[in-house]
N, C-alpha and C positions, 0 to 999 in steps of 0.2 A: 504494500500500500504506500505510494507516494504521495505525500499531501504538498500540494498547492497554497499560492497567497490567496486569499480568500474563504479558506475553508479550516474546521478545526474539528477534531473529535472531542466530543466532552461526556466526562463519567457522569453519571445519574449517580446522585446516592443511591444507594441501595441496603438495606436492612434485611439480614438470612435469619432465618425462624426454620423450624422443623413442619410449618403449619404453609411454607411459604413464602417465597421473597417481593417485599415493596420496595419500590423505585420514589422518589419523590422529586417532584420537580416544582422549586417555589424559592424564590429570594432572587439570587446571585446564580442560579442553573445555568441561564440563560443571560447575555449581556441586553436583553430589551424587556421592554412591558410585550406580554401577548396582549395581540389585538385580535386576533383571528385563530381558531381552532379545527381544523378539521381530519380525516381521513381517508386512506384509498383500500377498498378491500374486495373483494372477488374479482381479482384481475387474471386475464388467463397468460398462462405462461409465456406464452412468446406476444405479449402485449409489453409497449411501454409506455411512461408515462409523462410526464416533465414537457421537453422539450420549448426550455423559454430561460430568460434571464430575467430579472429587476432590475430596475432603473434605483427604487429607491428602500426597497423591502427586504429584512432576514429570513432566513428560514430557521426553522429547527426540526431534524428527519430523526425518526424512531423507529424503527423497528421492532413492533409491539409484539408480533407472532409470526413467524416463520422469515424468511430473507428474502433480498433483496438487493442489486445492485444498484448505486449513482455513479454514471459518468459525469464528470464534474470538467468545464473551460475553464480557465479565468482569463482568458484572449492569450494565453502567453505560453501555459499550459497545459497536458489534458494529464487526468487521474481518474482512476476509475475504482472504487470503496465498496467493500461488500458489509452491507448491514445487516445483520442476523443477532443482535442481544437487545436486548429493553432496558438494558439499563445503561448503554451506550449510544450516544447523539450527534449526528453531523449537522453543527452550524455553517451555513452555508451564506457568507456575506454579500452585499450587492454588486450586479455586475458580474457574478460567476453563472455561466451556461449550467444549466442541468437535466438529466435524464434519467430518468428511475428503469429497469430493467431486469429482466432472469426474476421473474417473480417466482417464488415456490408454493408450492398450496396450501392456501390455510393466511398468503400472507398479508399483515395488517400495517402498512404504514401511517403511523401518527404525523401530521406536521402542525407545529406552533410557526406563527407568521409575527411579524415586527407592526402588521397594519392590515387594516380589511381590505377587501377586494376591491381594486380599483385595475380596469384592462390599460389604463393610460400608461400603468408602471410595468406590464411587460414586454419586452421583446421577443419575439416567437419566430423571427427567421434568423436562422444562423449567420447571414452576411452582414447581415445590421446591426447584429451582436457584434461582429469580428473588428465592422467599420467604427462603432462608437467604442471598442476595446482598444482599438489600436488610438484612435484621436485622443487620449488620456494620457 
């Protein structure tokens, strides 16, 4: 796994019990306020997902049940991260290309967002991604 400017793996706390392990996400988990909550789930295997960048919005990617790959740009570089724990999170900063993919069955990706859904803030062709990566 090669990580990228723009992107960072972060541990979830996590608490091991014989009943079960919790994950907690709240304070300082995450470098933003969540504004936006969502998930992706019955995706079929040779499905992918993403396919966009931000102009001005975080991500935060879980891997709540089963795995997952992100291929990840940041116009300079590419890396490609396999997510398969829940209590491990890929922050993914503004301005880095992404692609969710190799979905396994059963799997559940969490994402916490920086800001609600506004289409003005994505980019969703790859050249326009590349042209405003590169004029930075």
């Amino acid at each position: 796994m090669k990580i990228i400017k723009g992107i960072r793996i972060i541990d979830i706390p996590k608490i091991s019990d014989p009943r079960g392990n919790l994950s907690i996400i709240e304070n300082d988990c995450v470098p933003f306020d969540i504004k936006r909550v969502y998930y992706l789930y019955d995706i079929p295997s040779d499905a992918y997902r993403g396919g966009h960048a931000h102009k001005e919005q975080m991500a935060f990617l879980i891997a709540l049940s089963g795995s997952f790959e992100v291929v990840l740009h940041n116009g300079e570089s590419q890396t490609r991260i396999m997510l398969n724990k829940p209590n491990k999170g890929l922050l993914i900063d503004i301005g880095v290309w992404r692609e969710l993919e190799n979905f396994s069955s059963g799997a559940v990706c969490l994402v916490l967002s920086s800001d609600v859904f506004s289409e003005a803030d994505y980019i969703r062709d790859f050249d326009e991604f590349m042209m405003s990566a590169n004029a930075k």
